[in-house]
TORKOL-4160 file (C-alpha; in steps of 0.2 Angstrom, whole numbers, padded with zeros to 4 digits, m for minus):
241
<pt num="1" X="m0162" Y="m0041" Z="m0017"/>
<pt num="2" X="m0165" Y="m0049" Z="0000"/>
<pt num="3" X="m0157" Y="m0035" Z="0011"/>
<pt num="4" X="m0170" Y="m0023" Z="0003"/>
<pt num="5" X="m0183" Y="m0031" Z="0011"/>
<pt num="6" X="m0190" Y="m0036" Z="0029"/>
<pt num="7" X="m0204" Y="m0048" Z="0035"/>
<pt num="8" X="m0220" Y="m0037" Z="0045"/>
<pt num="9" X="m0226" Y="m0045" Z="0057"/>
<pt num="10" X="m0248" Y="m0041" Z="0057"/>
<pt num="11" X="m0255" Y="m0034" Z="0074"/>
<pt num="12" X="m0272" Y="m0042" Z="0073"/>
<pt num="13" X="m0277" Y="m0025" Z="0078"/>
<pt num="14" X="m0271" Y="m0031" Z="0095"/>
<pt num="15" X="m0261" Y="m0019" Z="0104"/>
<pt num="16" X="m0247" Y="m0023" Z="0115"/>
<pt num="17" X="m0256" Y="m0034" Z="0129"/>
<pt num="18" X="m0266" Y="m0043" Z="0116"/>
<pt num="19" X="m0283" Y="m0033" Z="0118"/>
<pt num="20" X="m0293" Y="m0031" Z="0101"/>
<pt num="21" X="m0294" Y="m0015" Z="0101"/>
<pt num="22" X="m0298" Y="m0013" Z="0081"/>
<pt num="23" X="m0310" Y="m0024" Z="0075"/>
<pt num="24" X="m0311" Y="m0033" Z="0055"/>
<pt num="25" X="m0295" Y="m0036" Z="0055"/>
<pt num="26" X="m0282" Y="m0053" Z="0058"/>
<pt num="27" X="m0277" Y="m0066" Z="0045"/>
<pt num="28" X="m0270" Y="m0063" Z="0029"/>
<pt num="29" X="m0253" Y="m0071" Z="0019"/>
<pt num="30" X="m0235" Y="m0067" Z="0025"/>
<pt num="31" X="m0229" Y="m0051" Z="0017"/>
<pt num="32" X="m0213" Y="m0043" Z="0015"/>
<pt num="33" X="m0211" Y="m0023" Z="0016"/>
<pt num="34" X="m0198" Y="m0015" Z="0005"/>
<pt num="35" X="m0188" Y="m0002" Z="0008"/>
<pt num="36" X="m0191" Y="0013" Z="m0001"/>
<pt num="37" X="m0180" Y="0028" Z="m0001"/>
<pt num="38" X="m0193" Y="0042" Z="0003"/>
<pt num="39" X="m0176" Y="0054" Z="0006"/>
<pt num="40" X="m0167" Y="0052" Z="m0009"/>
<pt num="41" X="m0150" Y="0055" Z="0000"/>
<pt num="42" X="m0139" Y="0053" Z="m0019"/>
<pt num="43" X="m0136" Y="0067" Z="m0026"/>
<pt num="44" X="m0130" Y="0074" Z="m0041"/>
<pt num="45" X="m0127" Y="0057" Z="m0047"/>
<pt num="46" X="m0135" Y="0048" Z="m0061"/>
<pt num="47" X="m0147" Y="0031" Z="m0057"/>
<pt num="48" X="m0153" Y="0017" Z="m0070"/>
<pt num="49" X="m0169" Y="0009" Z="m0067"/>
<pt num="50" X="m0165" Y="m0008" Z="m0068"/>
<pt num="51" X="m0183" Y="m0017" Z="m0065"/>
<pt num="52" X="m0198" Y="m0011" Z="m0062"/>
<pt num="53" X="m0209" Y="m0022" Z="m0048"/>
<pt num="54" X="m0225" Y="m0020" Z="m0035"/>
<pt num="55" X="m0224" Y="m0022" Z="m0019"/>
<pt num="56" X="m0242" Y="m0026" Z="m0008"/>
<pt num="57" X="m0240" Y="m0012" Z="0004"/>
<pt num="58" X="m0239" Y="0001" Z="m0009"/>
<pt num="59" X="m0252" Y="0003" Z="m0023"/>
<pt num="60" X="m0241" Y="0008" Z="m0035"/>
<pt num="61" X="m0225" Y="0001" Z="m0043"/>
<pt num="62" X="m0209" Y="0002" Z="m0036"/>
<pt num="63" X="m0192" Y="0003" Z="m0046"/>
<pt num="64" X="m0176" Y="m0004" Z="m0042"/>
<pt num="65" X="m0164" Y="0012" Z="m0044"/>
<pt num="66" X="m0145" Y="0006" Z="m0048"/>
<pt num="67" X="m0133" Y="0023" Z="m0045"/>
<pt num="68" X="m0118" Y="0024" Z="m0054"/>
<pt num="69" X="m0108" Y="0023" Z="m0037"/>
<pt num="70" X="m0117" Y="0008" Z="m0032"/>
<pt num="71" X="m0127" Y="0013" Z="m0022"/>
<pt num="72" X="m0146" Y="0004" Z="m0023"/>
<pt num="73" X="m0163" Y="0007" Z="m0019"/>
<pt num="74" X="m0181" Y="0009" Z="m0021"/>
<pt num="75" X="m0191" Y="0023" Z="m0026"/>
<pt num="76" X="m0210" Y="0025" Z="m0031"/>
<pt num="77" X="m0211" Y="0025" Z="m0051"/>
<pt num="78" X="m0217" Y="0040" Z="m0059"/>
<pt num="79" X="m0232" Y="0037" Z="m0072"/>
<pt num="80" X="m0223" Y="0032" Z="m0089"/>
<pt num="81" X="m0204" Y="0028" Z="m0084"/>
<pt num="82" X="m0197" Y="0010" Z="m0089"/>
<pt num="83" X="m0182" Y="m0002" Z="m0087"/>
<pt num="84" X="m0168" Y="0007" Z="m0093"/>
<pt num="85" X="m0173" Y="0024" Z="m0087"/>
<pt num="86" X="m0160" Y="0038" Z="m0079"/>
<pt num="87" X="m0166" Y="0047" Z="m0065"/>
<pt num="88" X="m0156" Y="0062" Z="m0057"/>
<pt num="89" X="m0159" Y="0070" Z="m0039"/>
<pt num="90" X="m0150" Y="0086" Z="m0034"/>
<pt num="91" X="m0153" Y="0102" Z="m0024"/>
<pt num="92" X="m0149" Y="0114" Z="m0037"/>
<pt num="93" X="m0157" Y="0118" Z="m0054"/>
<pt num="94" X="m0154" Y="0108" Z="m0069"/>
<pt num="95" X="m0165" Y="0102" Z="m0083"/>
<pt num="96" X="m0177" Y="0090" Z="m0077"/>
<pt num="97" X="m0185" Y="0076" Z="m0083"/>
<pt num="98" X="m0201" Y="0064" Z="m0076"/>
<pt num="99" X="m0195" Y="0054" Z="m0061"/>
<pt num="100" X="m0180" Y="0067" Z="m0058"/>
<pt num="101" X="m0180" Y="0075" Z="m0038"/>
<pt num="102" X="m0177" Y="0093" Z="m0034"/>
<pt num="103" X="m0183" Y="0107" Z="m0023"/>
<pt num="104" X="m0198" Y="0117" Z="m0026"/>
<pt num="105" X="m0191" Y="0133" Z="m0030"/>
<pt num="106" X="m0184" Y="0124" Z="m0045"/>
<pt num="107" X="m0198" Y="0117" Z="m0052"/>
<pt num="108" X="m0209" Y="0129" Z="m0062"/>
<pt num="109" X="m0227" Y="0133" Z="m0062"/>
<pt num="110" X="m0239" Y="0122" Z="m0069"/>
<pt num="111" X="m0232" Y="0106" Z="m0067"/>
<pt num="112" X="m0238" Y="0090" Z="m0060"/>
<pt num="113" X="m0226" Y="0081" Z="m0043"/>
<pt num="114" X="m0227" Y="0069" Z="m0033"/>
<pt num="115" X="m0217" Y="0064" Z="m0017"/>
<pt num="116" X="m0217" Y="0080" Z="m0005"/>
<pt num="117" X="m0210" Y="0082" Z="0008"/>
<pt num="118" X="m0218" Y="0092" Z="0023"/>
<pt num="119" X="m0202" Y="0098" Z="0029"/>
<pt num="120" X="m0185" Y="0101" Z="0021"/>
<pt num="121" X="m0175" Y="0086" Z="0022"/>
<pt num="122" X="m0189" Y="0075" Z="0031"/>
<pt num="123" X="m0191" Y="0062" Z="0019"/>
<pt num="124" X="m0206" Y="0063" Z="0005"/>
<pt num="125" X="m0224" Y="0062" Z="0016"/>
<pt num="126" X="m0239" Y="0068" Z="0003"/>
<pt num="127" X="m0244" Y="0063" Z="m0013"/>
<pt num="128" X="m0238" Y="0044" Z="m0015"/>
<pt num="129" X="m0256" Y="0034" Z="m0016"/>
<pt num="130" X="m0255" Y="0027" Z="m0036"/>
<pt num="131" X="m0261" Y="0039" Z="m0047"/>
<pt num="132" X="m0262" Y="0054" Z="m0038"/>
<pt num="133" X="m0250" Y="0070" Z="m0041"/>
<pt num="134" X="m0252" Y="0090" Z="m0036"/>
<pt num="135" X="m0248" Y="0104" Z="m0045"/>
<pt num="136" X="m0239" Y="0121" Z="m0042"/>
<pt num="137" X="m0249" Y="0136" Z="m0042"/>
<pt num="138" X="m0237" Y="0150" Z="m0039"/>
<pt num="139" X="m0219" Y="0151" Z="m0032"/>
<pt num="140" X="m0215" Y="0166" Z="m0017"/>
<pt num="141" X="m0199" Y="0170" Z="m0011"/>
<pt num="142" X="m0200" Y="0156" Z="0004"/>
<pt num="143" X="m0215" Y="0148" Z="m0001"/>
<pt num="144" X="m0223" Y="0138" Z="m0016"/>
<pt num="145" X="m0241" Y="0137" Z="m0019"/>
<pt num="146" X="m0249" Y="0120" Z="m0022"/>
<pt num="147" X="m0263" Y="0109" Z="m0025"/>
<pt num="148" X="m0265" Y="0094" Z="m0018"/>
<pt num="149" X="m0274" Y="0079" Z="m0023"/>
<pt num="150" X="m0289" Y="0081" Z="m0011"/>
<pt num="151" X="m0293" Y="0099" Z="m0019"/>
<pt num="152" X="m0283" Y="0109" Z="m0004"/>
<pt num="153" X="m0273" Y="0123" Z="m0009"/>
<pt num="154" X="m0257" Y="0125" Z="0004"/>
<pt num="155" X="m0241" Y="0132" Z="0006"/>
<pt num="156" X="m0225" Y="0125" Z="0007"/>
<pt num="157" X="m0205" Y="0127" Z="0010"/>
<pt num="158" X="m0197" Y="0130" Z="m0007"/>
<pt num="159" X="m0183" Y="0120" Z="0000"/>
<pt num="160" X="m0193" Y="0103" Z="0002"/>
<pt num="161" X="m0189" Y="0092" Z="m0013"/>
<pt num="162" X="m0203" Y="0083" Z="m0024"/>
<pt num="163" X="m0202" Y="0073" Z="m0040"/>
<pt num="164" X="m0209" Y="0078" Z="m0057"/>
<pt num="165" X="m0222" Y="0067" Z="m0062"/>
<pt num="166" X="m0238" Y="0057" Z="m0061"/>
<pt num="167" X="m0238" Y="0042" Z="m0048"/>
<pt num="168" X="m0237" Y="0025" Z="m0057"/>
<pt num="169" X="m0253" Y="0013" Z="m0059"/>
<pt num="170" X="m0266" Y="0025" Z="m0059"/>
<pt num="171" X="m0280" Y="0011" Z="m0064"/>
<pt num="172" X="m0276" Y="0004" Z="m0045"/>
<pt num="173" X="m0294" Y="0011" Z="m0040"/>
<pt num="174" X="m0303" Y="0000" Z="m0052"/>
<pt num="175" X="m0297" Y="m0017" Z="m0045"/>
<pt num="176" X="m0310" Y="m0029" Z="m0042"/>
<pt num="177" X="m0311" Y="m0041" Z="m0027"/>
<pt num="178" X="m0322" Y="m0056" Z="m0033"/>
<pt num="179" X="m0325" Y="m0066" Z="m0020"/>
<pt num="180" X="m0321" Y="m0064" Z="m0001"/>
<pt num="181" X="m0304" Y="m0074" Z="0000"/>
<pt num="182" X="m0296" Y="m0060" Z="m0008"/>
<pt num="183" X="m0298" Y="m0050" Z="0004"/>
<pt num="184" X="m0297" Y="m0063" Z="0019"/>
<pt num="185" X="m0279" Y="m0064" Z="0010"/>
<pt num="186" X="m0277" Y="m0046" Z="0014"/>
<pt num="187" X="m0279" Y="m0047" Z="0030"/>
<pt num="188" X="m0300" Y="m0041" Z="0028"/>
<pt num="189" X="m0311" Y="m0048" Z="0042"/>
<pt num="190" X="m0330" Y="m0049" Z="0040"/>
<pt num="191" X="m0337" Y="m0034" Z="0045"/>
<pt num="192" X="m0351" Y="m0032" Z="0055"/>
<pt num="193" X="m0363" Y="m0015" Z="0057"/>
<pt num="194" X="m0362" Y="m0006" Z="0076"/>
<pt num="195" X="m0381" Y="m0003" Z="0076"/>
<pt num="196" X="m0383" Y="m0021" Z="0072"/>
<pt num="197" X="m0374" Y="m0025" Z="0090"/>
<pt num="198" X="m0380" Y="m0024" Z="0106"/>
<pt num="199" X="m0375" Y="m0007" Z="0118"/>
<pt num="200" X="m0360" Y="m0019" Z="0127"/>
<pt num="201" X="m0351" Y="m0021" Z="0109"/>
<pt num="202" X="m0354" Y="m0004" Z="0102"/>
<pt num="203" X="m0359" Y="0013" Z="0105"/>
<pt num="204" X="m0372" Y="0013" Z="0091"/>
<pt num="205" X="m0379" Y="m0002" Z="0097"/>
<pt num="206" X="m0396" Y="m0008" Z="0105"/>
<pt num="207" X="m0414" Y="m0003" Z="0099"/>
<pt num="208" X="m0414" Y="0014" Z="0104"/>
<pt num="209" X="m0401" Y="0029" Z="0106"/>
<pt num="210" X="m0408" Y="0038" Z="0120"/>
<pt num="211" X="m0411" Y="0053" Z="0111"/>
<pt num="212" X="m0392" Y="0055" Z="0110"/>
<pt num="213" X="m0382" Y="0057" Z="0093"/>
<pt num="214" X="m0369" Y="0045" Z="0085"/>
<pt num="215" X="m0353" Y="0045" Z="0097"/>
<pt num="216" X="m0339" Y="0035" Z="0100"/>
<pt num="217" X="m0335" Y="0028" Z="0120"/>
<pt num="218" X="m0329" Y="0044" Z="0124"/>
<pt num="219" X="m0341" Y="0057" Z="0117"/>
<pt num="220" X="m0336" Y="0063" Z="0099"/>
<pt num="221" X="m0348" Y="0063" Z="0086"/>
<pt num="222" X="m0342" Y="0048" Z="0075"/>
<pt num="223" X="m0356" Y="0052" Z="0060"/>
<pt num="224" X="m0351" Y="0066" Z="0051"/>
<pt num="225" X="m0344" Y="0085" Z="0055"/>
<pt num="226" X="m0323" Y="0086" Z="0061"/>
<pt num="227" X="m0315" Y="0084" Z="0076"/>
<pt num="228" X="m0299" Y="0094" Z="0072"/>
<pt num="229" X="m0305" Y="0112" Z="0070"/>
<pt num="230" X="m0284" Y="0117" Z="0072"/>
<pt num="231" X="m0282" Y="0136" Z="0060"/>
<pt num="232" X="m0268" Y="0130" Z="0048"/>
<pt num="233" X="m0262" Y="0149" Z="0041"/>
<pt num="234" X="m0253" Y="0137" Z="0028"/>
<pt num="235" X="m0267" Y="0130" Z="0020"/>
<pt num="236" X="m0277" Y="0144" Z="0009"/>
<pt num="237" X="m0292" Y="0133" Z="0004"/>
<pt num="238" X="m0295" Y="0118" Z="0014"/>
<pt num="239" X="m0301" Y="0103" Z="0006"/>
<pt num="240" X="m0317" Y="0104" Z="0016"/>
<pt num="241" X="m0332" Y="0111" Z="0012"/>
């Protein structure tokens, strides 16, 4: 399925005049992106999977979704589907299955999703890393109670949709690189430590600090402690401690 895919060009870590500006990165094989359909625009109308494939920007598998007008796409593949599956989407309440789409208000509590969106209609943004999945807490009367992967509890529009299920290939964590052309491959540079370098080429390096703590060129701590300090009122229990 050519039309489904598109050729990414790497940056290098180079931005647009060609300065490096993010270092351990450059090389690597040509790759080609997939589409995937993070919306899920169909619906109310049934889809086969007709294979199931991975794709090396995503670290879990994807599926090739074959609606019955058509229409075709990929979508993230929920823990336990295979070739053959049916899948629905809608935005009403129906009987649901693994891998089906629907919003939050009609999902009940206790059960594992994947693929949320952050706003209604927004395309699904949280929970797509293999093996991950959240869980609802509680459902309000405009809100639903969930918690995320990272151990934060948060809030959000019953109307945003997310799919029942588990996020496929949940042993992605345990792959092992055994030598380093793997990861050159990858697009992996060596990767050199900033104390190790001298004060020109880093802000850690050099032989002493000056009496000054870790920081980046422009004066934020870069060891340990946050930067953003925002107050989120939808987030009850932040994942930090």
């Amino acid at each position: 399925m050519k039309p489904l895919y598109f050729p990414v060009r790497s940056s290098s870590g180079r931005n647009n005049l060609g300065r490096l500006i993010s270092f351990r990165k450059g090389g690597g094989l040509k790759r080609k992106m997939l589409f995937i359909d993070f919306k899920r625009i169909i619906l109310k109308i049934p889809a086969v999977i007709k294979y199931i494939t991975y794709n090396s920007f995503r670290s879990s598998f994807v599926s090739l979704l074959c609606y019955k007008n058509g229409y075709i796409s990929h979508v993230l593949t929920a823990k336990g589907l295979k070739k053959g599956d049916e899948i629905f989407t809608a935005d009403c309440d129906f009987i649901y299955n693994t891998g089906d789409t629907l919003p939050l208000r009609f999902i009940s509590i206790g059960t594992l999703i994947y693929n949320i969106e952050i706003y209604p209609y927004s395309g699904a943004q949280f929970v797509r890393s293999a093996g991950v999945f959240a869980k609802i807490l509680k459902q309000d009367l405009l809100y639903t109670h969930l918690r995320m992967p990272s151990g934060e509890e948060r809030m959000l529009s019953n109307k945003c949709k997310a799919t029942v299920g588990v996020v496929s290939n949940e042993t992605h964590y345990l792959k092992k690189f055994k030598k380093a052309g793997i990861l050159r491959n990858l697009g992996r540079r060596p990767t050199v430590r900033g104390i190790a370098m001298n004060p020109v080429d880093h802000p850690n390096g050099g032989r002493t600090k000056g009496g000054t703590p870790f920081s980046d060129r422009w004066g934020n701590l870069s060891k340990g402690g946050r930067l953003n300090k925002s107050f989120n009122k939808l987030i009850l229990k932040p994942r930090y401690k």
